[in-house]
C-alpha positions as CSV (number, residue, x, y, z in Angstrom):
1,X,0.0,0.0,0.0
2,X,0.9,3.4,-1.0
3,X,0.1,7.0,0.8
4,X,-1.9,9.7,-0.8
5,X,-0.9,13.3,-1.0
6,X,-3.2,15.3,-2.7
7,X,-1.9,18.9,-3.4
8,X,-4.4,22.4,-4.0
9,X,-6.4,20.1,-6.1
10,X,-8.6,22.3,-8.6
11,X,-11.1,21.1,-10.6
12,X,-13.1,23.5,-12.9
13,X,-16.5,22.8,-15.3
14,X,-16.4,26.1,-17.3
15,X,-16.7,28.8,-14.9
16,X,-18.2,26.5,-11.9
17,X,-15.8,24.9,-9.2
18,X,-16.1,21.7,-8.5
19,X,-13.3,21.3,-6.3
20,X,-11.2,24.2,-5.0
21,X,-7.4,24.1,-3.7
22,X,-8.0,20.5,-1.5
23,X,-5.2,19.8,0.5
24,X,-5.1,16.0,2.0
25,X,-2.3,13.7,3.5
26,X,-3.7,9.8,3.9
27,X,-1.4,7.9,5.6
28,X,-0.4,4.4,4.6
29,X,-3.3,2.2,6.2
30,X,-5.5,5.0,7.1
31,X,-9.3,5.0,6.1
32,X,-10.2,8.6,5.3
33,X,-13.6,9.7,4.3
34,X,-15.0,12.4,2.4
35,X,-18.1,13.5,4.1
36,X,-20.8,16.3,2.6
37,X,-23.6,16.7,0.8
38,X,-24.7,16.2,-3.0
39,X,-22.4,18.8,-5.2
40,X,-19.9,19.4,-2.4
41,X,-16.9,17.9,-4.4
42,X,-16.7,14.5,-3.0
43,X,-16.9,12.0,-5.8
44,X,-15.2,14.6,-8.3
45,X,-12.1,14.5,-6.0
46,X,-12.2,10.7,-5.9
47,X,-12.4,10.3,-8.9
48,X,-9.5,12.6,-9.8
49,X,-7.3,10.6,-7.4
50,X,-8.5,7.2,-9.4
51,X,-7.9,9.3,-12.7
52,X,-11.2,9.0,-14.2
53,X,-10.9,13.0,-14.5
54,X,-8.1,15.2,-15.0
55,X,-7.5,17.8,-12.8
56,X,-7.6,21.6,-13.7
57,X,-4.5,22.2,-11.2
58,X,-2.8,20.3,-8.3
59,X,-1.6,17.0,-8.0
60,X,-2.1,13.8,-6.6
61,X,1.2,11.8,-5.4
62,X,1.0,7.5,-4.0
63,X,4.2,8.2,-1.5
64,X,6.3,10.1,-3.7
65,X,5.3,9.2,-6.9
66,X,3.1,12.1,-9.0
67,X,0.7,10.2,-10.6
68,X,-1.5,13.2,-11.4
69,X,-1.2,12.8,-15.4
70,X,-1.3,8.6,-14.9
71,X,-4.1,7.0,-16.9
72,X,-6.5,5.3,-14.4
73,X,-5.5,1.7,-15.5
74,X,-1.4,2.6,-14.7
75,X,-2.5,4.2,-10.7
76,X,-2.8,0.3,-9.2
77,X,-5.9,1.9,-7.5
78,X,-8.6,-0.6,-6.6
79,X,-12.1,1.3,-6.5
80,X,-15.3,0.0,-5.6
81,X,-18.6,1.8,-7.2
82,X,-21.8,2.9,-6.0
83,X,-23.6,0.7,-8.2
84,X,-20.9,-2.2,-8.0
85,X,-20.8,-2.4,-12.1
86,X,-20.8,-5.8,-12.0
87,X,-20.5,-7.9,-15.4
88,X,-24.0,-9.3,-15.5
89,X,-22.8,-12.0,-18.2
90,X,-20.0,-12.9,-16.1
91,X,-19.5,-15.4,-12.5
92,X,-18.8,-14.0,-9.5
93,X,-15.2,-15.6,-9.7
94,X,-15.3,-14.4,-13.7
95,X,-16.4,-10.5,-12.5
96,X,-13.4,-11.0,-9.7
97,X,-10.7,-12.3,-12.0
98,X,-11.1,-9.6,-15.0
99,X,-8.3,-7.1,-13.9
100,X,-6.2,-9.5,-13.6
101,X,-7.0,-11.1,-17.1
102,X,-6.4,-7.7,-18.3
103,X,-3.4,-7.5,-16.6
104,X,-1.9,-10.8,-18.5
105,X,-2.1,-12.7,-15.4
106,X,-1.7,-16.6,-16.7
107,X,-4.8,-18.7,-15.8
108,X,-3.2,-20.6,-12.9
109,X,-2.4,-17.6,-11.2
110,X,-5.3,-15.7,-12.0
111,X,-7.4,-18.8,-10.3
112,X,-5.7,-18.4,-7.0
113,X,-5.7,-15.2,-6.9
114,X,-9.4,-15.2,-7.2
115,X,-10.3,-18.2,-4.8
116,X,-8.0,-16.3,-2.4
117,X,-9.6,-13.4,-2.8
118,X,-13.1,-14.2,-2.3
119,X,-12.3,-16.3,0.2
120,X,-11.3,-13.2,1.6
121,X,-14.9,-11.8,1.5
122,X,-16.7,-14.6,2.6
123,X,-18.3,-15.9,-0.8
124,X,-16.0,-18.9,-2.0
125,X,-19.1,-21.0,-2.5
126,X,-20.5,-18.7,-4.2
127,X,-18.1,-18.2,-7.3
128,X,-20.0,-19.8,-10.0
129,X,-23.3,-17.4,-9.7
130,X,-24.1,-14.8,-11.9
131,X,-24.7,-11.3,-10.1
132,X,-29.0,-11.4,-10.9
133,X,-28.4,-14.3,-8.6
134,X,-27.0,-13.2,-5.5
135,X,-28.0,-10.5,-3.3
136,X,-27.6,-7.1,-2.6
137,X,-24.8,-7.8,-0.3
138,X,-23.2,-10.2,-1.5
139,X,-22.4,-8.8,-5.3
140,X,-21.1,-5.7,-2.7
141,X,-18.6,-8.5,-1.6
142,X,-17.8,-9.4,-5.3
143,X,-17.4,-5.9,-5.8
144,X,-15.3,-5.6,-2.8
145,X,-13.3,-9.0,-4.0
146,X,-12.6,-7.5,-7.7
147,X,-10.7,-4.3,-6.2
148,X,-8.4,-6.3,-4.0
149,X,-7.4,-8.7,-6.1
150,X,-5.1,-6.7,-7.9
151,X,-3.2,-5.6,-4.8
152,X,-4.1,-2.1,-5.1
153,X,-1.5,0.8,-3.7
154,X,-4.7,2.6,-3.0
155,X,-8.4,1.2,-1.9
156,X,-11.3,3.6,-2.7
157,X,-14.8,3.2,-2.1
158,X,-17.8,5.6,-4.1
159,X,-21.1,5.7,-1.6
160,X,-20.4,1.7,-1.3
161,X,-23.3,0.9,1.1
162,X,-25.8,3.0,-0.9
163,X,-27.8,0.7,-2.5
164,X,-28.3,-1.5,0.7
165,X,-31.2,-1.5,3.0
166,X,-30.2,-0.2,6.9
167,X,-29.4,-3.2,8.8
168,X,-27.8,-5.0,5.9
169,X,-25.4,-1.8,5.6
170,X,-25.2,-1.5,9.1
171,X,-23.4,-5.1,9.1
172,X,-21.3,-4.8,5.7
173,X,-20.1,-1.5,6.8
174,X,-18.3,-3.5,10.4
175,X,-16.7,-5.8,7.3
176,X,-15.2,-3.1,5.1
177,X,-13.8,-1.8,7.8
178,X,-12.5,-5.1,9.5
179,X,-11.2,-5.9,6.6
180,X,-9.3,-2.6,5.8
181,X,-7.3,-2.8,9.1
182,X,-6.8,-6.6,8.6
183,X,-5.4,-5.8,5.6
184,X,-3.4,-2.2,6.7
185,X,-5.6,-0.8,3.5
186,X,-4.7,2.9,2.6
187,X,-8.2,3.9,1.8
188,X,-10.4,7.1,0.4
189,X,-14.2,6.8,1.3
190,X,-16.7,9.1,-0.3
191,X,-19.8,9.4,1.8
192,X,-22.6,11.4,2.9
193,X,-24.0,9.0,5.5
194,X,-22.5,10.9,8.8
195,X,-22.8,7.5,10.6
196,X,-20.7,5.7,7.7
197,X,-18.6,8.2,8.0
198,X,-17.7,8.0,12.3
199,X,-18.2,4.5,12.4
200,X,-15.4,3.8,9.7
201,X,-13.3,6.5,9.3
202,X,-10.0,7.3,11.2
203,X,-10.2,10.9,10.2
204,X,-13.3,12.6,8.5
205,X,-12.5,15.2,5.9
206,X,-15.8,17.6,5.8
207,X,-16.6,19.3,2.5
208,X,-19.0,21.8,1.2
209,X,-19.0,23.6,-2.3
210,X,-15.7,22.3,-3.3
211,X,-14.0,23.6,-0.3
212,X,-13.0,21.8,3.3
213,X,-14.1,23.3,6.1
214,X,-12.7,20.5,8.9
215,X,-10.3,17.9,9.0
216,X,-10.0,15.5,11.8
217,X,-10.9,12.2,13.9
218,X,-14.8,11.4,14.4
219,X,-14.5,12.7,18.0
220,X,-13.0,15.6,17.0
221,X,-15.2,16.7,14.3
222,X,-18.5,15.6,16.5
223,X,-17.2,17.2,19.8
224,X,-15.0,20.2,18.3
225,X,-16.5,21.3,15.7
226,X,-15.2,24.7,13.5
227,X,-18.5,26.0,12.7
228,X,-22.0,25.4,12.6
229,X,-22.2,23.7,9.1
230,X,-19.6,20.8,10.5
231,X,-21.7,20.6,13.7
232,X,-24.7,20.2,11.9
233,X,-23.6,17.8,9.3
234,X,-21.8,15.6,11.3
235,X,-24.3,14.8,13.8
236,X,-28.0,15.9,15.5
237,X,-27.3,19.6,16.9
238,X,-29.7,22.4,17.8
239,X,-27.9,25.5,16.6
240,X,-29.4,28.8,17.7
241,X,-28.1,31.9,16.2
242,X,-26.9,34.9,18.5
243,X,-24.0,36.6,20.7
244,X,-22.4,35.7,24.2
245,X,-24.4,38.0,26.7
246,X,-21.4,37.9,29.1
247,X,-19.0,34.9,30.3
248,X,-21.9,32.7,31.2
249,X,-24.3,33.2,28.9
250,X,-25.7,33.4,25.5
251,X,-28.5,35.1,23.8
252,X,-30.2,34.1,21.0
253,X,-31.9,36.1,18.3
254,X,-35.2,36.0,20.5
255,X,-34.0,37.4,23.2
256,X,-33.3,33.8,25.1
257,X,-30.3,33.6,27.5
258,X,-28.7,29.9,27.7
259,X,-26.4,28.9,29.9
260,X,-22.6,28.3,28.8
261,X,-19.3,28.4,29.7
262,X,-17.3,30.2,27.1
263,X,-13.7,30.1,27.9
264,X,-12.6,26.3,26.8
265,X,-15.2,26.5,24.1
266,X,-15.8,29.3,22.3
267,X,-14.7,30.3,18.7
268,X,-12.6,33.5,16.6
269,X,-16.1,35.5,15.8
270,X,-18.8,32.8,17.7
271,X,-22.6,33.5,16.5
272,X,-23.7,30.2,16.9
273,X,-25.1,28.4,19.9
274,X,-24.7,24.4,19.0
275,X,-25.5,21.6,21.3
276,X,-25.8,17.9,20.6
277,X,-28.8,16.5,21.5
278,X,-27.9,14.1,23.9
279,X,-26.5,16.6,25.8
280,X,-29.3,17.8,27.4
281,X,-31.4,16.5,30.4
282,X,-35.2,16.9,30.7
283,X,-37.6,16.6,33.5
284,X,-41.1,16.7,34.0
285,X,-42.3,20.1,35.4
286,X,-41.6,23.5,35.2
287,X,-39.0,23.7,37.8
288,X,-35.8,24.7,36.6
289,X,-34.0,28.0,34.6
290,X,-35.2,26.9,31.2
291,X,-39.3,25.8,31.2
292,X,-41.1,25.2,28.1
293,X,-43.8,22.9,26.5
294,X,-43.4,19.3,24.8
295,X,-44.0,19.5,21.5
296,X,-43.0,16.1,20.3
297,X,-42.3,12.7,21.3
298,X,-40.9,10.5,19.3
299,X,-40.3,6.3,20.3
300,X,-37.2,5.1,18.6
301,X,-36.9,1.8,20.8
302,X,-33.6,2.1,22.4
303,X,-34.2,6.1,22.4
304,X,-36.8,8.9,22.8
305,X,-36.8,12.3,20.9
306,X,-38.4,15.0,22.2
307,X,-39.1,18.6,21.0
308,X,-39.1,21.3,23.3
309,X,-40.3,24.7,23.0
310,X,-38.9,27.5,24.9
311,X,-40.2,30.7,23.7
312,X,-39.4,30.9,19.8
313,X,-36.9,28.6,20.4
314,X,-37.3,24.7,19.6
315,X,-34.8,22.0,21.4
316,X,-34.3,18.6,20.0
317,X,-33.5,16.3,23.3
318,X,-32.2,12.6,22.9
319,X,-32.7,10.5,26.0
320,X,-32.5,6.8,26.4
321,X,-36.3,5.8,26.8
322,X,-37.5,6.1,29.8
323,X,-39.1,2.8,31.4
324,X,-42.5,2.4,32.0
325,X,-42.4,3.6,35.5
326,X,-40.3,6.3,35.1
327,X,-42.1,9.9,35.0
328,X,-40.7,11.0,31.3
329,X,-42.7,7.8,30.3
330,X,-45.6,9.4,30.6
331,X,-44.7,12.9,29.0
332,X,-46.9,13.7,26.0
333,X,-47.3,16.9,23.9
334,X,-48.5,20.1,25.7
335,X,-47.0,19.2,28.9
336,X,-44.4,21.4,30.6
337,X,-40.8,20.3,31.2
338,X,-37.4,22.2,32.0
339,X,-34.7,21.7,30.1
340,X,-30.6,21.5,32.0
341,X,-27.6,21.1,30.2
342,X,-23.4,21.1,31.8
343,X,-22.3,24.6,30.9
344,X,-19.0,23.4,29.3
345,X,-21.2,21.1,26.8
346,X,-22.3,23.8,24.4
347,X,-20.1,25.3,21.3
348,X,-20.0,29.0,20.6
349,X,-19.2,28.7,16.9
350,X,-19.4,30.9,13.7
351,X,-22.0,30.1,11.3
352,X,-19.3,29.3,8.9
353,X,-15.8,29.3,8.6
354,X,-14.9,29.5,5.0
């Protein structure tokens, strides 16, 4: 496995900017993701490192080597795409083996490699079938297979779970990524599932409109984040616009003061109130500093949502559900709560950073 430097990487379509000036370093073995919404740049910058598209300006090196003008069949990158591309004429083992036939591999070798490969994934008994007649996750695993067979310096994966439904991608996704580190895969993920993204990811690379506005491990990115579009991407966060009142407090646009503490927390021109969730502890009864009315409730088996409102302002609060003898078990909407949070767990943040 190689590294991946990827330096001010430019990408232009006439005068729109697909991808502007990225900077990236991905360490031999490391999983990276690209994380963001539709249009941000993601996929264009993948597929610029794979060499699918030539780059207006930059480069992209594997250790030291600039393989920015390399045709995509010389980078030795193995990529696996959103919709698999499967041969649907071909076998499992036949979809598996292609690169290397292309590659000259002799028929001997081109058999182990394949039985070793998909042995790899699970689905040696499953090498004569055509693609119609496996599943969903399994021609994933073929997919999977195909890029690894040809020892690739570089592993890179296009919105891989995508077409799976929740639990099956739930499970697949704990296999990519046991088999990555098994492996010591260098690997660039393009995503814009944020829970793909923390549950696989060593570092998360957060873009949005061809720019990247945070670079850095799940934790960091979920409990630090730069500004409010990375804390509200990366994870369920009330964000309230505003100013600090004074060095405990801040006020949002309606006039409502919430408690914080603002010295380990707060950001170069803060306007932004952002608090996860979870964060925040409710009780039945207006008895505390912040009172309001339920909204909401929401079951979601091992978790409850509810929805607060405090004057103009509406809190989302996650709490693990209540059981049936507990008093939030009973809350409905209409009823009044208070709201409490620690005062070091909010983020005073800018409403952008870019």
């Amino acid at each position: 496995m190689a590294s991946l430097m990827i330096e001010s990487l430019t990408k232009r379509f006439g005068s729109s900017i697909a991808v502007d000036g990225l900077d990236l370093k991905v360490r031999e073995g490391e999983l990276v993701a690209l994380l963001g919404p539709s249009g941000c740049g993601k996929t264009t910058t993948l597929r610029m490192v794979a060499g699918f598209l030539p780059p207006t300006s930059g480069r992209v090196l594997f250790d030291t080597e600039d393989v920015t003008r390399l045709p995509a069949h010389k980078r030795a990158t193995g990529m696996v795409f959103q919709s698999y591309a499967l041969f649907p004429h071909m076998t499992a083992a036949q979809n598996v083996g292609f690169g290397l036939e292309m590659r000259g591999l002799g028929g001997a070798e081109r058999q182990t490699k394949v039985e070793e490969a998909l042995r790899l994934v699970r689905l040696s008994h499953l090498g004569g079938r055509l693609p119609r007649e496996l599943s969903g996750g399994q021609q994933q695993r073929v997919a999977l297979a195909r890029a690894l067979v040809i020892n690739p310096k570089l592993f890179l994966l296009d919105e891989p779970l995508s077409n799976l439904d929740a639990k099956l991608r739930a499970e697949v996704r704990v296999e990519i990524r046991a088999l990555q580190q098994r492996l010591g895969l260098t690997t660039l993920l393009v995503t814009h599932d944020r829970e793909e993204a923390l549950t696989m990811a060593d570092r998360l690379v957060v873009m949005e409109g061809g720019r990247v506005r945070q670079i850095g491990s799940p934790r960091e990115l979920y409990d630090a984040p730069q500004d409010a579009f990375v804390a509200d991407f990366v994870g369920r966060c009330n964000i309230l616009s505003g100013r600090r009142e004074n060095e405990t407090g801040f006020r949002t646009e309606s006039g409502l003061v919430l408690p914080v503490d603002t010295a380990p927390n707060e950001r170069d021109n803060a306007n932004a109130f952002a608090l996860r969730p979870e964060r925040i502890a409710i009780q039945p009864g207006a008895n505390g500093d912040l009172n309001g009315a339920v909204e909401a409730v929401t079951y979601l088996g091992s978790q409850t949502e509810y929805h607060v409102r405090i004057g103009r302002e509406v809190f989302v609060v996650i709490q693990q559900t209540p059981g049936a003898d507990e008093p939030l078990a009973a809350l409905k909407p209409q009823d009044q709560v208070s709201l409490a949070w620690d005062r070091k767990a909010p983020r005073l943040v800018p409403q952008t950073s870019l």
